[in-house]
C-alpha positions in Angstrom: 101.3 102.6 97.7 100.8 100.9 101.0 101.9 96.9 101.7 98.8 94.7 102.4 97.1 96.3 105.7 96.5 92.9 108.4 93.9 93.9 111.3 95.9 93.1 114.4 95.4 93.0 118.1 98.3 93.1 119.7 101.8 93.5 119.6 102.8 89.8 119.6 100.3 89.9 115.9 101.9 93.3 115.1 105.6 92.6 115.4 104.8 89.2 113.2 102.8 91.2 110.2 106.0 94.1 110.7 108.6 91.4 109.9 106.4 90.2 106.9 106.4 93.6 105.7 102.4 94.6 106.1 100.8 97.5 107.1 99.2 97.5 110.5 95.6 98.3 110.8 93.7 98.8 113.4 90.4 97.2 114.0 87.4 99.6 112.4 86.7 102.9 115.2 89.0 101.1 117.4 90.1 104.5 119.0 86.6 105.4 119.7 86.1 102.6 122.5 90.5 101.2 122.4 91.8 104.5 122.3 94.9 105.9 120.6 97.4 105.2 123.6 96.5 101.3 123.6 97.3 101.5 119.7 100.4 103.5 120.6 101.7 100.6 122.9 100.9 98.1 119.8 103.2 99.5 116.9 106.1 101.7 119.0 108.9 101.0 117.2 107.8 99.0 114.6 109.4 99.9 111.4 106.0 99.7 108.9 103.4 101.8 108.1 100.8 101.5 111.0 97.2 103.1 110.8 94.4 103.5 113.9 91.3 103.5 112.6 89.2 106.5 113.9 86.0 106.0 112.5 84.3 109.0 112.3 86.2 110.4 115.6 88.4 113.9 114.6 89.3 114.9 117.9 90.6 111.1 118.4 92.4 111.3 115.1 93.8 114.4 116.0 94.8 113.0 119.9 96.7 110.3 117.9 98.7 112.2 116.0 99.6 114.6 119.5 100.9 111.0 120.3 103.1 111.0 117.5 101.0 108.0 115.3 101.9 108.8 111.7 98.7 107.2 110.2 94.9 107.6 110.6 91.7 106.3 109.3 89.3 109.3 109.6 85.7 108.9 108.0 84.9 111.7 105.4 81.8 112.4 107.1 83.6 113.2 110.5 82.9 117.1 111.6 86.3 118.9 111.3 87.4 116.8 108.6 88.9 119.1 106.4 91.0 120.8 109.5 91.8 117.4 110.6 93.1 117.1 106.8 95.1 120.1 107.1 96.9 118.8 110.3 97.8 115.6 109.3 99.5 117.5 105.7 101.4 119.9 108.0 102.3 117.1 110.3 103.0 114.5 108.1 100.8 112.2 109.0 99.6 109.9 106.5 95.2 110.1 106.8 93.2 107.8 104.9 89.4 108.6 104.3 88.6 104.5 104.7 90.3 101.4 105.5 92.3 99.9 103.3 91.0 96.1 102.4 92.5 93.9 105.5 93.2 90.6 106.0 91.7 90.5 109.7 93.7 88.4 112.5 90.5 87.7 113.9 89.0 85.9 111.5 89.1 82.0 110.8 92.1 80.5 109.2 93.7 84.2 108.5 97.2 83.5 110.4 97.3 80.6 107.4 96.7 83.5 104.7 98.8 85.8 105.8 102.0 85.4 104.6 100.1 84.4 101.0 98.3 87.6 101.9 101.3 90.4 102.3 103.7 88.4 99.4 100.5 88.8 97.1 100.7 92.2 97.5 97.9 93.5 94.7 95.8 95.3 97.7 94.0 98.8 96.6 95.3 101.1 99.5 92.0 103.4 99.7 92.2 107.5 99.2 95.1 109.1 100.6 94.7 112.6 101.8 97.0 115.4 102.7 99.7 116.5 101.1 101.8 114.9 98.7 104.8 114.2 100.9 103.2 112.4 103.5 105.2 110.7 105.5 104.5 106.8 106.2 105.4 105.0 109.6 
């Protein structure tokens, strides 16, 4: 089960919501117009589970994990999701089908429910896919 997911953006947000124990999220299809390498700069290093949202992008979920991400948000409906399935298993790369409910950074007043937020912790993590030993960030 993942930690409560906190939208973030950027890696002042990111290394606060990492030291509270969440899980990164990307903001929705942010590799579509962000791409993966602006994500990549966000979470290096961070010790939590971190996931760029793809939207319904499989060759961008598929150029993030080439960049070594270990978690993406891939619509179902994306062409190539199954294949996209199958590399993320083999690599173990942690793909979710949809976006786990988020406490977005963005939005009024969140940096006062945050820590309320991640300590709370009763968050459905959406559908895993892949194999059963995939690895988290």
């Amino acid at each position: 089960m993942l930690a409560p997911a906190v939208v973030v953006y950027d890696r002042g947000q990111a290394e606060l919501v990492a030291g509270l124990g969440g899980t990164l999220l990307s903001p929705p299809g942010f590799a579509g117009f962000g791409g993966c390498s602006w994500w990549w700069e966000i979470v290096a290093g961070l010790e939590v589970v971190s996931l760029l949202d793809c939207g319904d992008g499989a060759g961008r979920a598929v150029e993030a994990m080439r960049l070594g991400l270990r978690g993406v948000v891939l619509e179902r409906k994306a062409a190539n999701f199954g294949v996209v399935a199958e590399i993320a298993a083999a690599c173990g790369v942690l793909l979710l089908d949809m976006a786990p409910p988020a406490l977005d950074l963005a939005e009024r007043g969140a940096d006062r429910r945050l820590v309320e937020w991640i300590d709370r912790g009763e968050h459905d993590a959406g559908n895993a896919t892949g194999s059963e030993n995939s690895r988290l960030v």
